[in-house]
Structure formats: structure tokens, C-alpha cells
C-alpha positions, 0 to 999 in steps of 0.5 A: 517505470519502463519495466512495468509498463513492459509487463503491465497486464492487459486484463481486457479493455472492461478491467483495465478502464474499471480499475483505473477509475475506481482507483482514483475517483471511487475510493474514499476515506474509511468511515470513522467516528470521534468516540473511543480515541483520543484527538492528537491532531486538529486540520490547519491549512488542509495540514495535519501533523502529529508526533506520538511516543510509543513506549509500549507500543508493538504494532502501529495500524494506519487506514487511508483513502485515495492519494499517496501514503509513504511509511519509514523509519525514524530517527527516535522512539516516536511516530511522526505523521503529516497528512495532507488533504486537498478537495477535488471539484466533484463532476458530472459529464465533464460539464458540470463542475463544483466544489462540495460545501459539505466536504469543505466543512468537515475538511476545516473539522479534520482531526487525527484520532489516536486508539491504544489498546494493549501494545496496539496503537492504531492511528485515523482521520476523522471528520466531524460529519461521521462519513467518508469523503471521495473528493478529498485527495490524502498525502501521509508521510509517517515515521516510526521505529524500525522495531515495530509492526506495520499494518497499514490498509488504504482504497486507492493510489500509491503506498510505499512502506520501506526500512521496517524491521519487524513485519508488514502487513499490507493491503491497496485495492487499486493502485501501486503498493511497494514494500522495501528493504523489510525484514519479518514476516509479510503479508500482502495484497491488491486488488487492481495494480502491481505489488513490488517486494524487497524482501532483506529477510536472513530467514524466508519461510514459507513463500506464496506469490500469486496473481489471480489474473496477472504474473507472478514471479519469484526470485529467492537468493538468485534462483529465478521461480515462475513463468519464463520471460515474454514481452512480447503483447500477447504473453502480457494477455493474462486472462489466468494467473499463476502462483509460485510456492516455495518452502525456504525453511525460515521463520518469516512466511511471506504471502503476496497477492493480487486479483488482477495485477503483477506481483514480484517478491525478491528475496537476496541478490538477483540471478546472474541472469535473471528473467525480469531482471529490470521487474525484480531490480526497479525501486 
């Protein structure tokens, strides 16, 4: 991660220590309910598992909380998940340190609930108690076929999306968000982090890349758009961004985002002296 530390954005000492905060200890479990899906996974041992055919399907959507969500492609015309969920100690001033009993009840409860409306399946955790829960970590490894379009949302930590073949749709607020070796259209954001894009697209449309306090950088089939190249620390003071813009002529529009944060899009091969070399090459 030697790259990105060299164009990490320092935002000001009051973001950077707010957003890594809210990035592993705020975020929680999106709200969900037991009504209007159908149960395919029940909590064993903190592991949940689920393989589901997908005749029919189109578009898979997945919402996680705060921990690791890793999506690939699979092997057969089925989408297999493992999800595994630890309870962190809850803690006031360092001092005080205990373990939820509620978090603890509704962890052993723990189902994944499947939704399939028309060609749309989307697939969530759910506790018995109806809310979120801050203190649990998630680690989801999801395949799915190549043909189908992902979108995939989640509060905090580390999303890794790679080998899909007909779309993406993503969104991190705080964290590390990686979409690779994709083809289709994309659509991408975070609030607080880096966002990190191979694009093996034949057919780029329109492009917008763009960091509202941070960089933002493009390379399209070896051309190099965006701000020059510096490392030196006060060209990493970002306190306003920039957006890159470009019109490929394709079908597949890709739109990349961040609030605060570095965003780099490649699309083909690098440059033969590309600025950021080391940024756009790092998988």
C-alpha cells in the first residue's frame, strides 16, 4: 500500500481522525426486517452460508455493514455466500469494557433473507430483534455469475468487486472500495477513502471522475488525464478537488465519485510514462 500512502489526502487533522472513526466503529447493519423474503440461511457458530440458483435472475443487490465484502465470479448459474459475523466489546473511555447481551441474542438469531422481484434478487442480514448492530464485524464472500449486475452498498471497511461482466454498481462510506477487471457500465462512490478502478471495458462512454476534496485521476487507453504528478506533502493537502471528464464514444458510462478521498479509473493499458504509474497499476 506504498502508493497509496504516497497520495493519501490529508484533508485536515479534524477529517482524517472523523473519518477513520466513523469508519470502523460508527458504521452498523443496514435496518432490515423478517417480512417480505424468504429465509435461506440461518446463523451457525457466527457462519452464515447460502447457495441460491438464479435462473431468471438479472441484477443481484447486497447491503452490508462495517467489516470486508469480497464479490467474484462463479463457477455455475448460482450465487454462493459466507458470511461471517464476530461481536466486538462495546467501550466507554478505554475503561469500561463488555460484551452486548442484546447483540449476542440476535447474532445466534442471525438469518439471511432472500427478496426476488421480477428479474431482481437482492439478498440481506437480518436479526430477530428488527435493528442494526455497531458492534458486530461482517466478512462476506459472494459468488455469482459474471452475466449478472451487481449492486452492492456497504457503511464501512473494505469492498473488493472483481470478474463481473455486466455492470456495477457501488457505494462505501468510509473505507477502501475496489472494482476490477469489470466490463459494462459503472457507477461508484465513497464518502471517506480511495476508490480504485480497472475498467477491461472495449467500449468506455462517457467518463467522470471526481473528488470533491482529494484527486482524481484518469488513464484512458494510455493517455494520462488529470492534475500533474506530486508527492511532495503539500501537493497531498487537498482542500479542493478536481473532476476529470472525457466522452470515449461507447456504451459504457462510468461515473466515479468521492467526497473526500483519492479516485483513480484505468481504462486499457498504462502509458509509457504515466503519471501515477504505481496509483493506477496497484491491485
Amino acid at each position: 500500500m506504498k502508493a497509496i500512502a504516497r497520495t493519501r489526502l490529508l484533508l485536515g487533522a479534524g477529517i482524517v481522525l472523523l473519518a477513520g472513526a466513523a469508519a470502523w466503529y460508527a458504521g452498523g447493519t443496514p435496518p432490515a426486517t423478517q417480512t417480505g423474503g424468504k429465509e435461506v440461511a440461518h446463523a451457525a457458530a457466527g457462519i452464515l452460508t447460502a447457495d441460491v440458483p438464479v435462473a431468471g435472475v438479472e441484477r443481484v443487490t447486497l447491503a452490508a455493514g462495517s467489516g470486508q465484502m469480497e464479490i467474484k465470479p462463479a463457477g455455475d448459474d448460482a450465487i454462493h455466500v459466507r458470511l461471517e459475523l464476530r461481536q466486538n466489546e462495546r467501550r466507554i473511555l478505554w475503561v469500561y469494557h463488555w460484551m452486548s447481551g442484546t447483540t449476542a441474542r440476535d447474532l445466534a438469531g442471525a438469518t439471511l433473507v432472500l427478496d426476488r422481484r421480477d428479474s431482481t434478487l437482492s439478498l440481506r442480514l437480518a436479526y430477530p430483534g428488527g435493528v442494526s448492530h455497531d458492534d458486530v464485524q461482517q466478512k462476506w464472500i459472494v459468488q455469482m455469475p459474471a452475466r449478472l449486475t451487481v449492486s452492492a452498498s456497504q457503511q464501512a471497511g473494505q469492498l473488493k468487486i472483481q470478474g463481473m461482466q455486466a455492470g456495477v454498481i457501488a457505494q462505501l462510506h468510509y473505507g477502501d472500495l475496489e472494482i476490477l477487471d469489470t466490463r459494462g457500465p459503472l457507477q461508484a462512490s465513497i464518502t471517506a477513502g480511495r476508490l480504485h478502478v480497472i475498467s477491461d471495458s472495449a467500449q468506455p462512454g462517457a467518463i467522470r471522475v471526481g473528488s470533491s476534496f482529494g484527486l482524481g485521476i484518469l488513464s484512458l487507453n494510455g493517455k494520462y488525464y488529470g492534475p500533474p504528478e506530486c508527492h511532495a506533502f503539500w501537493c497531498s493537502i487537498h482542500l479542493v478537488g478536481n473532476t476529470v471528464v472525457q466522452q470515449a464514444g461507447g456504451k459504457d458510462d462510468m461515473d466515479l465519485r468521492a467526497t473526500f478521498g483519492l479516485v483513480d479509473l484505468r481504462i486499457g493499458p498504462l502509458g509509457d510514462e504515466q503519471p501515477y504509474r504505481r496509483e493506477f497499476a496497484e491491485e
